[in-house]
PDB file of N, CA, C and O in Angstrom:
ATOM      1  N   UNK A   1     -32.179  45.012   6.667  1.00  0.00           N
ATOM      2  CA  UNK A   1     -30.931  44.349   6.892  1.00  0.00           C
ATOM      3  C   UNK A   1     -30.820  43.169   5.928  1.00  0.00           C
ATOM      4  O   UNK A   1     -31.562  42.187   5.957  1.00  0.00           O
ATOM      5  N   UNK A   2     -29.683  43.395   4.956  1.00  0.00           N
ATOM      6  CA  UNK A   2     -29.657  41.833   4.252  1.00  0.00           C
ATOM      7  C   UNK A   2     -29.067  40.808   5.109  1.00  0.00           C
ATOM      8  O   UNK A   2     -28.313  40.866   6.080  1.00  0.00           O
ATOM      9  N   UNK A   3     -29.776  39.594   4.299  1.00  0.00           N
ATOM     10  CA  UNK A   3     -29.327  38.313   4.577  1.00  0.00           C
ATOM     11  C   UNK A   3     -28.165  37.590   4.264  1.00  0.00           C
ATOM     12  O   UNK A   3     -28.444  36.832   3.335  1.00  0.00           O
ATOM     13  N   UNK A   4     -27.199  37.491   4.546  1.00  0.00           N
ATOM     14  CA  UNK A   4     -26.122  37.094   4.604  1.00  0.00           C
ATOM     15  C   UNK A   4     -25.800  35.763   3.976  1.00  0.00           C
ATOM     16  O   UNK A   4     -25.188  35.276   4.928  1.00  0.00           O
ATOM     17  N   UNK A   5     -25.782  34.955   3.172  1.00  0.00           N
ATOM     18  CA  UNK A   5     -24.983  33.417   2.551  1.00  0.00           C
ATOM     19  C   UNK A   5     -23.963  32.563   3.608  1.00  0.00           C
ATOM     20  O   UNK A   5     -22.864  32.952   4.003  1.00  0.00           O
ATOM     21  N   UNK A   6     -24.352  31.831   3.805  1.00  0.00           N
ATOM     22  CA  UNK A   6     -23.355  30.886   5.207  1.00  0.00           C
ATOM     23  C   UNK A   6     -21.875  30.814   4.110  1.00  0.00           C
ATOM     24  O   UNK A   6     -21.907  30.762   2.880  1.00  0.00           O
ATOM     25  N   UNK A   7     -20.887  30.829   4.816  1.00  0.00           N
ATOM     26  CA  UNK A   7     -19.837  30.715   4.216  1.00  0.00           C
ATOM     27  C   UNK A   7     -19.563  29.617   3.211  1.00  0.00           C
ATOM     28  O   UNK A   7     -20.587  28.955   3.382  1.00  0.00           O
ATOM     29  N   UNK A   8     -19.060  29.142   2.524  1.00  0.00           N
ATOM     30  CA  UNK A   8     -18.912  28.000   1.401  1.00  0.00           C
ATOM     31  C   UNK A   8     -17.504  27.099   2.184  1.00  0.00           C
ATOM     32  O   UNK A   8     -16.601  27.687   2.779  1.00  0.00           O
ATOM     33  N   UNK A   9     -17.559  26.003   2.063  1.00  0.00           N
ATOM     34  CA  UNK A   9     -16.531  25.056   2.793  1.00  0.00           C
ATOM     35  C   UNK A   9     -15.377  25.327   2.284  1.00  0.00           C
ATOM     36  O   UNK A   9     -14.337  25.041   2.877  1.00  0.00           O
ATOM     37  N   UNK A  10     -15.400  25.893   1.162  1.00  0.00           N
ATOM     38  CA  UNK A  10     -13.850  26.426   0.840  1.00  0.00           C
ATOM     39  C   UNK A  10     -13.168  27.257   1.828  1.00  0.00           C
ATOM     40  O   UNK A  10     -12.075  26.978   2.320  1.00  0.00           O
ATOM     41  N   UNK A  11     -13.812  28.212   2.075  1.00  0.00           N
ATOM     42  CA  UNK A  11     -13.345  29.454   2.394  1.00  0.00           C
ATOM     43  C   UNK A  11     -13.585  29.260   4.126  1.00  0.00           C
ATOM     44  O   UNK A  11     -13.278  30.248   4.792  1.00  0.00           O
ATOM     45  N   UNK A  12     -13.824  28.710   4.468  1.00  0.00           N
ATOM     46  CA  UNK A  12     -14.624  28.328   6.139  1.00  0.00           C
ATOM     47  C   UNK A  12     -12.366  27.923   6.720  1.00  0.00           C
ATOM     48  O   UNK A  12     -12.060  27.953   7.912  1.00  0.00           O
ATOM     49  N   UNK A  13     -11.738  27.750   6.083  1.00  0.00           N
ATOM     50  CA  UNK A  13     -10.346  27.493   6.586  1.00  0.00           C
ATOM     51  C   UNK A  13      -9.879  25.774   6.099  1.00  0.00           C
ATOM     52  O   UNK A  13     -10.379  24.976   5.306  1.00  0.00           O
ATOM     53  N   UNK A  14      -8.723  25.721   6.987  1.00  0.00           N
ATOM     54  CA  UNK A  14      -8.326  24.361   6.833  1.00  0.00           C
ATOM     55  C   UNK A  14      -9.498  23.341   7.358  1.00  0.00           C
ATOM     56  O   UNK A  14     -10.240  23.511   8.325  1.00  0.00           O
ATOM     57  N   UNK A  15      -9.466  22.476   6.648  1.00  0.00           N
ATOM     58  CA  UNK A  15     -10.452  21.265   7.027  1.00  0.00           C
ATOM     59  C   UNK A  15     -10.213  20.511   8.594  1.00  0.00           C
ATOM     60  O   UNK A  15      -9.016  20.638   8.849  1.00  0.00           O
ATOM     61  N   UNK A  16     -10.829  19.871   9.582  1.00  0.00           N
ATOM     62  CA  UNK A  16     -10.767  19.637  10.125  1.00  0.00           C
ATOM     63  C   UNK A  16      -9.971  17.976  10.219  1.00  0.00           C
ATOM     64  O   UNK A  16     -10.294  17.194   9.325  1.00  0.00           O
ATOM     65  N   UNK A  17      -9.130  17.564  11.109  1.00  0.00           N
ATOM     66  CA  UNK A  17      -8.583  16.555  10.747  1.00  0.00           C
ATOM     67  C   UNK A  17      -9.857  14.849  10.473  1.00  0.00           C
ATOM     68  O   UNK A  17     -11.018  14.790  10.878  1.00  0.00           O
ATOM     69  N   UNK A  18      -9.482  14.292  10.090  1.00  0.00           N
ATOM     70  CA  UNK A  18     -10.720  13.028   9.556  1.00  0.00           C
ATOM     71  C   UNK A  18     -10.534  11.846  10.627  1.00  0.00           C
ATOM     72  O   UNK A  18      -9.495  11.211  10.450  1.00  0.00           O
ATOM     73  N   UNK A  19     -11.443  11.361  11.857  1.00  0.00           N
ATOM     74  CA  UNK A  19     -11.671  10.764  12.129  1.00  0.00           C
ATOM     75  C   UNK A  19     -11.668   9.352  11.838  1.00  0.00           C
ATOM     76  O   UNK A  19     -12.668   8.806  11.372  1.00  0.00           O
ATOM     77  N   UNK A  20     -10.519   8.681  12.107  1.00  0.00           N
ATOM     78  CA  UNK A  20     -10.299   7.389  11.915  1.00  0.00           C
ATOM     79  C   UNK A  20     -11.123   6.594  12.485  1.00  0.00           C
ATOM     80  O   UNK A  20     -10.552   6.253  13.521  1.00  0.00           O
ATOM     81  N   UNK A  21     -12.344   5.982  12.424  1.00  0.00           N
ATOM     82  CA  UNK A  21     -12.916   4.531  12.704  1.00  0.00           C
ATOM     83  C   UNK A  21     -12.152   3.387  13.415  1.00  0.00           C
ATOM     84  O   UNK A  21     -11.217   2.968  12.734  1.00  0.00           O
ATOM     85  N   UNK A  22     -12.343   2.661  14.837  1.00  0.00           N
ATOM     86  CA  UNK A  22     -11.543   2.078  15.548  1.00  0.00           C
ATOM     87  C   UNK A  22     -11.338   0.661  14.502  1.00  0.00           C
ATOM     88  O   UNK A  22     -10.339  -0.035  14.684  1.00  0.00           O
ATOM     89  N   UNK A  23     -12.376   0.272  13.368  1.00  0.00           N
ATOM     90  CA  UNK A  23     -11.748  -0.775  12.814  1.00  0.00           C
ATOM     91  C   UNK A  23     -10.994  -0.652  11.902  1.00  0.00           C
ATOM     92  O   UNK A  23     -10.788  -1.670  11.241  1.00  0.00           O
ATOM     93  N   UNK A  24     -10.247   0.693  11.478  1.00  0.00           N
ATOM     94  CA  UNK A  24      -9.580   0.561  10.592  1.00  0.00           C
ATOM     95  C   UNK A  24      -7.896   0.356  11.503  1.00  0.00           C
ATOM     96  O   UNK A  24      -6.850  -0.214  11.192  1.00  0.00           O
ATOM     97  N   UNK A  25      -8.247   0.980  12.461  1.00  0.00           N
ATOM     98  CA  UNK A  25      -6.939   0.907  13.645  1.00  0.00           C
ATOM     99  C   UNK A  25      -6.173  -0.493  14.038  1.00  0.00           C
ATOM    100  O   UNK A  25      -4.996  -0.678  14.345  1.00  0.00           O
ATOM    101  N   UNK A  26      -7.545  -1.638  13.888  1.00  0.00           N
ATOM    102  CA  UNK A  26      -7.358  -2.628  14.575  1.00  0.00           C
ATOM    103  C   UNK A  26      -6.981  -3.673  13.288  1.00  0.00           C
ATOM    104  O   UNK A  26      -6.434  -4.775  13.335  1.00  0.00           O
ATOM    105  N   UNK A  27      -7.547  -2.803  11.969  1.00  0.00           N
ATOM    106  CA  UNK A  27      -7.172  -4.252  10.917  1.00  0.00           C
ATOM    107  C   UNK A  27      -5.489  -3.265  10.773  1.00  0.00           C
ATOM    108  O   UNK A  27      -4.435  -3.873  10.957  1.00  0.00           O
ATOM    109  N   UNK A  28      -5.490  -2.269  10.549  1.00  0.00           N
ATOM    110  CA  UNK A  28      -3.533  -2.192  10.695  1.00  0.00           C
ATOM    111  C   UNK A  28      -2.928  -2.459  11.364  1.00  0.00           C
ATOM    112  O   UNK A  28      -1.726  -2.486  11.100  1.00  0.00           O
ATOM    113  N   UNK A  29      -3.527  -2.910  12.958  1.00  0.00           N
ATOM    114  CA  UNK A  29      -2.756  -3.470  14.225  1.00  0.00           C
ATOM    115  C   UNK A  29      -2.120  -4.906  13.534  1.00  0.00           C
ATOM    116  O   UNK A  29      -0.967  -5.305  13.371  1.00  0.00           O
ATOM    117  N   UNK A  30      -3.477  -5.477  13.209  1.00  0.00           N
ATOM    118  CA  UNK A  30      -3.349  -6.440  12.542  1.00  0.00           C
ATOM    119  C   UNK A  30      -2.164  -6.967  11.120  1.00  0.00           C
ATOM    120  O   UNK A  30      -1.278  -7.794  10.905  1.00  0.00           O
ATOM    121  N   UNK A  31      -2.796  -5.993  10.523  1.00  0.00           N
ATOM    122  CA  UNK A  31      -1.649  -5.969   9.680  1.00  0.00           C
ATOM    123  C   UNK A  31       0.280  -6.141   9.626  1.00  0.00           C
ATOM    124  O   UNK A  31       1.146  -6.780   9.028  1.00  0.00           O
ATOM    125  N   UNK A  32       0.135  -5.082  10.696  1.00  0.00           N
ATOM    126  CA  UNK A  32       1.471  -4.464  11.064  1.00  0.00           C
ATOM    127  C   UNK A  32       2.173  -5.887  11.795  1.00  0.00           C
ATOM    128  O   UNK A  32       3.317  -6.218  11.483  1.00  0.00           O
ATOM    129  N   UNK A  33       1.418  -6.629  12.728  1.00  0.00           N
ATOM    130  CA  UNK A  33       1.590  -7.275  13.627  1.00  0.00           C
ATOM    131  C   UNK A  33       1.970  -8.802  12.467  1.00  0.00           C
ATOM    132  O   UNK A  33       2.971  -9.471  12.723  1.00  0.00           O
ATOM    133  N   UNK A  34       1.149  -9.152  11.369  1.00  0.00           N
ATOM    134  CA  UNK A  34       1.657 -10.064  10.898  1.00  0.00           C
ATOM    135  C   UNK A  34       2.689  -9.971   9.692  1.00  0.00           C
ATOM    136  O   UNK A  34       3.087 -10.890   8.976  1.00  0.00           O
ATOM    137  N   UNK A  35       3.036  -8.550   9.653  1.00  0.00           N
ATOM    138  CA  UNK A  35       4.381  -8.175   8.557  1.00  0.00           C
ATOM    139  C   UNK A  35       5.587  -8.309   9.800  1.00  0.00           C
ATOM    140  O   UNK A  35       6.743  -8.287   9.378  1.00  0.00           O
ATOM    141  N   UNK A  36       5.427  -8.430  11.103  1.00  0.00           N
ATOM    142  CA  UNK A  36       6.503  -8.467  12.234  1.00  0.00           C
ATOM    143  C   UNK A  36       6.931 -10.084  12.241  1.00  0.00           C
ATOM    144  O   UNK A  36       8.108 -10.443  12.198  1.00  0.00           O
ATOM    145  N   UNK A  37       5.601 -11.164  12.314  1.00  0.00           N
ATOM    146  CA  UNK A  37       5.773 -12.600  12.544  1.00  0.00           C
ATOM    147  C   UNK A  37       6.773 -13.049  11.459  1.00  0.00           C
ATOM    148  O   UNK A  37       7.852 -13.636  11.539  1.00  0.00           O
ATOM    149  N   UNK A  38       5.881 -12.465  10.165  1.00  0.00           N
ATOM    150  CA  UNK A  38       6.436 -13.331   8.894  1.00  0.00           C
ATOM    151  C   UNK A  38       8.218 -12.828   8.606  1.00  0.00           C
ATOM    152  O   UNK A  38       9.025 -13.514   7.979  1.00  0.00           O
ATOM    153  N   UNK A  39       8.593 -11.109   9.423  1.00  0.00           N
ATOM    154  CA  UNK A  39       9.965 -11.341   9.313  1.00  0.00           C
ATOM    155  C   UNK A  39      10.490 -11.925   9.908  1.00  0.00           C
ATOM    156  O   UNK A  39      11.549 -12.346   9.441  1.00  0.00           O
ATOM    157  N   UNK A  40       9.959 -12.496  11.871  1.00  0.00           N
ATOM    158  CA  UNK A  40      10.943 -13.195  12.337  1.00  0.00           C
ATOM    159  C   UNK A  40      11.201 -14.413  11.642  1.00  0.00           C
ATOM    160  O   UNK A  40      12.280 -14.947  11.383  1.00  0.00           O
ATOM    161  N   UNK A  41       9.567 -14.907  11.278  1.00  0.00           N
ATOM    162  CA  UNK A  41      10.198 -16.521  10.829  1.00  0.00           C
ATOM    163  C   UNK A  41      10.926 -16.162   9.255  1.00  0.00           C
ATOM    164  O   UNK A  41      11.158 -17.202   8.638  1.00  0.00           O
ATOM    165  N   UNK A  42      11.187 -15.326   8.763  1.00  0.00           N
ATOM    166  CA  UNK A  42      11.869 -15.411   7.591  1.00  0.00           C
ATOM    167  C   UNK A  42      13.349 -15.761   8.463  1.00  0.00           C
ATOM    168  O   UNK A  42      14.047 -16.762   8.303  1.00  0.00           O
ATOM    169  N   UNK A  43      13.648 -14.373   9.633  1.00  0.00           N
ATOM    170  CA  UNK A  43      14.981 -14.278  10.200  1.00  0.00           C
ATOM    171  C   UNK A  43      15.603 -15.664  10.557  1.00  0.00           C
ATOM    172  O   UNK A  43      16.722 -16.112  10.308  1.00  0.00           O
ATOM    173  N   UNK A  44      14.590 -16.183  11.187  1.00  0.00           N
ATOM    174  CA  UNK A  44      14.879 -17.584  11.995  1.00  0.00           C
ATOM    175  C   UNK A  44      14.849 -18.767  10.936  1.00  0.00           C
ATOM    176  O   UNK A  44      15.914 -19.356  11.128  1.00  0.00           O
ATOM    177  N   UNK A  45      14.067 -19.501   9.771  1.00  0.00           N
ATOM    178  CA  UNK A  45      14.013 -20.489   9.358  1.00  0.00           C
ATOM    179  C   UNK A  45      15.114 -19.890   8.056  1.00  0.00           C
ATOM    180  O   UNK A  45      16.269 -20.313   8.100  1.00  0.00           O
ATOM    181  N   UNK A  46      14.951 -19.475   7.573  1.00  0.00           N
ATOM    182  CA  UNK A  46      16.369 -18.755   6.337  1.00  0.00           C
ATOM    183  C   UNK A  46      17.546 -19.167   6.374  1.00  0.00           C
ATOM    184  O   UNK A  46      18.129 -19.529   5.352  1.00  0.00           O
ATOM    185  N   UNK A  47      18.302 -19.185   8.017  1.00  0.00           N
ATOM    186  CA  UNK A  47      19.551 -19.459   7.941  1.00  0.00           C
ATOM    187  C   UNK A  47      19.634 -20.920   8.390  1.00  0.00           C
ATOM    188  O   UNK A  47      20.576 -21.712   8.349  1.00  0.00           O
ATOM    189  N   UNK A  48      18.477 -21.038   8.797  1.00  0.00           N
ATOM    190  CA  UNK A  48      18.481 -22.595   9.036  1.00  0.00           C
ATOM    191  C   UNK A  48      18.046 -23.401   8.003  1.00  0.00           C
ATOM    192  O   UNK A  48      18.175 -24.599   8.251  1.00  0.00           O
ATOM    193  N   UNK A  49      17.589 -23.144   6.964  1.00  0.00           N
ATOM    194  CA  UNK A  49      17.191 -23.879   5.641  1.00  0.00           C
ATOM    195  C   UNK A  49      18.207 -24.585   5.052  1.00  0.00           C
ATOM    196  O   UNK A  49      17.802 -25.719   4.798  1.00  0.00           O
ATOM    197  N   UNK A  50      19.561 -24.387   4.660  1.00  0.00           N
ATOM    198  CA  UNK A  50      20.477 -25.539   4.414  1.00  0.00           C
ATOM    199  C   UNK A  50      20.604 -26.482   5.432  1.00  0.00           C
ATOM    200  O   UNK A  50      21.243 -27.471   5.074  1.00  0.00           O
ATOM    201  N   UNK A  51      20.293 -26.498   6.333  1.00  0.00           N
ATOM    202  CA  UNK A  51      20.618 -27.431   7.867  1.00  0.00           C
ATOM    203  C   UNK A  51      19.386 -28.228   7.520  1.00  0.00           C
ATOM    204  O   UNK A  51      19.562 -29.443   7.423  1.00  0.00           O
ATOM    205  N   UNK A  52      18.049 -27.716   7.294  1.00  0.00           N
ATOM    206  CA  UNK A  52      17.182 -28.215   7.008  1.00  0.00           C
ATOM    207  C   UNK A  52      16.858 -29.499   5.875  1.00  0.00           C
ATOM    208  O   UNK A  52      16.363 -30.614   6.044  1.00  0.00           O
ATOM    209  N   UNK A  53      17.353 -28.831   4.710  1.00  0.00           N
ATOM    210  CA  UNK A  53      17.097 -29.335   3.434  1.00  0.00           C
ATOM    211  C   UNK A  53      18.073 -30.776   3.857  1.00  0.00           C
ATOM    212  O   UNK A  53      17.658 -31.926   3.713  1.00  0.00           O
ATOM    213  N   UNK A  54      19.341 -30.435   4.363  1.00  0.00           N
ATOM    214  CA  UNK A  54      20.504 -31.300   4.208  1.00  0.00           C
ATOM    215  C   UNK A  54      20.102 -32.389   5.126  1.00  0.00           C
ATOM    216  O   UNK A  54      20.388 -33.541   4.801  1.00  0.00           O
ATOM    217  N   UNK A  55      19.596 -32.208   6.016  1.00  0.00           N
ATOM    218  CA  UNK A  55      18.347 -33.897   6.964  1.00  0.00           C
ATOM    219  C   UNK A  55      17.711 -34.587   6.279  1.00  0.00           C
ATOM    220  O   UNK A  55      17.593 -35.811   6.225  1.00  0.00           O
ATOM    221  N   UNK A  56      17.097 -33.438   5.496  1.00  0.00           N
ATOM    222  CA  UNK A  56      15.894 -33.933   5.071  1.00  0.00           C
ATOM    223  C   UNK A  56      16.240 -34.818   3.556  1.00  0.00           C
ATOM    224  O   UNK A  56      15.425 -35.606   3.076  1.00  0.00           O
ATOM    225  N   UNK A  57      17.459 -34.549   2.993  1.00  0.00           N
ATOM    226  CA  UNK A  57      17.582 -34.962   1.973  1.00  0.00           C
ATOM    227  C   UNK A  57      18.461 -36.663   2.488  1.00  0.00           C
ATOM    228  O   UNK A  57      18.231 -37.829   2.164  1.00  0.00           O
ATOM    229  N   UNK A  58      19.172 -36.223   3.118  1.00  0.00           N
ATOM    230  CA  UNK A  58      20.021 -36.681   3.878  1.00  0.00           C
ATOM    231  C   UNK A  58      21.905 -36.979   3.147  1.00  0.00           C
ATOM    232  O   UNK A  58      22.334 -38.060   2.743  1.00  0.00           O
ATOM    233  N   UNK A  59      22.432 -36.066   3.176  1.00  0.00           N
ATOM    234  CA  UNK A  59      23.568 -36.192   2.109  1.00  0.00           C
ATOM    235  C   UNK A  59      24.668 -35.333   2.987  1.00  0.00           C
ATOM    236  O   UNK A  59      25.799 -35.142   2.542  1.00  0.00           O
TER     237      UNK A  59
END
C-alpha cells in the first residue's frame, strides 16, 4: 500500500478565518473612541471660537 503526501496548504481549501488578539480589539476601542472625543470638541469649541477669540482679545 503506498504512502500517501499530507495535502499542501494550498489545496487543503479556503483558509481559516485569523484570530484577532484581544489587544488589538482594545487599542481600536481605543482608537475609535478618541477619533469620537476629538470630533465632539471640534463640533463644540469651532463655533464657539469667534465668541472666544473676541473676549479674549477684547474688541
Amino acid at each position: 500500500m503506498p504512502a500517501s503526501a499530507p495535502p499542501s496548504p494550498s489545496a487543503a481549501g479556503p483558509a481559516a478565518p485569523a484570530v484577532v488578539p484581544k489587544n488589538v480589539r482594545w487599542v481600536l476601542l481605543g482608537i475609535m473612541l478618541a477619533m469620537l472625543l476629538a470630533m465632539l470638541d471640534n463640533m463644540v469649541v469651532g463655533p464657539a471660537m469667534p465668541t472666544i477669540v473676541s473676549e479674549i482679545i477684547g474688541s
